[in-house]
C-alpha positions in Angstrom: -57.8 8.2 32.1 -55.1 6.6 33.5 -54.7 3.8 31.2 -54.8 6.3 28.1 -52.0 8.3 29.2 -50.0 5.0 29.8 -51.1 4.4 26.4 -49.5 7.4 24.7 -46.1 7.4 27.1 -45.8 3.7 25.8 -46.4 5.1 22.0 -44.1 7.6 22.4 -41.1 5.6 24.3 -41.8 2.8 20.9 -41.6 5.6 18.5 -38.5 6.7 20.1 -37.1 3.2 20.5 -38.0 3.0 16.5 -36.1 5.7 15.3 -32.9 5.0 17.5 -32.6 1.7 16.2 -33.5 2.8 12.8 -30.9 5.7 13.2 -28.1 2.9 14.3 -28.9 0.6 12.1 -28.3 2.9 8.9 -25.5 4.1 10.8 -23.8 0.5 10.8 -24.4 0.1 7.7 -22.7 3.7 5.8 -19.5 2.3 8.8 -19.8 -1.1 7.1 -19.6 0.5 3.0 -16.7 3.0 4.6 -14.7 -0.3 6.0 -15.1 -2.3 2.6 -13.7 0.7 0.7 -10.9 1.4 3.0 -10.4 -2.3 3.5 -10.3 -2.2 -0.8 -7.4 0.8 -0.9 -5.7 -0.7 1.8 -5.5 -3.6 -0.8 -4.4 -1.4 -3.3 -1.7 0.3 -1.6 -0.2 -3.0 -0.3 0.2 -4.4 -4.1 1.8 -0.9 -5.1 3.9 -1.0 -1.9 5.0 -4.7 -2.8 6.0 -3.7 -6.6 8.0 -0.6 -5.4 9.8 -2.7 -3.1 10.7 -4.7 -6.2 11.8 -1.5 -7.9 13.8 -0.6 -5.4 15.2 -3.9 -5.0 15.9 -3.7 -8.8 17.8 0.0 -8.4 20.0 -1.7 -5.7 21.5 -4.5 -7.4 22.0 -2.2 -10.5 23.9 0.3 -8.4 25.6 -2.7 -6.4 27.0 -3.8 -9.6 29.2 -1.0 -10.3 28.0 -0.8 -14.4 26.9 2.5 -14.9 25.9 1.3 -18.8 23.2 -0.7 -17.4 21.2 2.1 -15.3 21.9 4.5 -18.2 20.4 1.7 -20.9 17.2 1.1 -18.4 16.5 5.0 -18.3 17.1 6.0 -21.9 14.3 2.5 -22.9 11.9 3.6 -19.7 12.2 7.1 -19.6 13.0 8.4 -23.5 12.1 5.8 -25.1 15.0 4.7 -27.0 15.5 1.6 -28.8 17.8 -0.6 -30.7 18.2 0.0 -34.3 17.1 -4.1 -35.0 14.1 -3.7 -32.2 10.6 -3.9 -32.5 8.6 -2.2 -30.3 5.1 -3.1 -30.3 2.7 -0.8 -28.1 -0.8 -2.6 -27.0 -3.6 0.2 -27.5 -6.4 -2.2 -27.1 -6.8 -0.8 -23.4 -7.0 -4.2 -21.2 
């Protein structure tokens, strides 16, 4: 009788065994997806940090220069719009 209830103790301490390291396994591997995706917006973020940094650049050396004609220009074309009467304007719709 003795050997039989080693038997089931030693089932019962696998079966526990089995299910933590199923449960931290699965858990490793939703932490794994999470630190890709973050890892993948952290990307992002950088390139959008690095092309407002150029913006900004841009917006200093227009104000450094003293001509008010050229911020105006750049916000009536970016903002409005607007155009020179011997411009063409062509507008890619193809989505890419």
């Amino acid at each position: 009788m003795s050997n039989s209830g080693k038997r089931s103790k030693s089932i019962i301490v696998r079966l526990i065994v089995l299910f933590a390291a199923s449960y931290m396994v699965i858990t490793l591997i939703g932490l794994y997806r999470e630190l890709s995706e973050s890892l993948n917006k952290l990307t992002e973020l950088k390139a959008t940090l690095a092309s407002e940094q150029i913006q900004i650049e841009e917006y200093k050396t227009l104000l450094s220069d003293g001509s008010h004609a050229d911020i105006i220009e750049k916000a009536a074309r970016e903002r409005l719009g607007f155009v020179y009467s011997n411009e063409e304007v062509y507008v890619d719709i193809s989505g890419n």
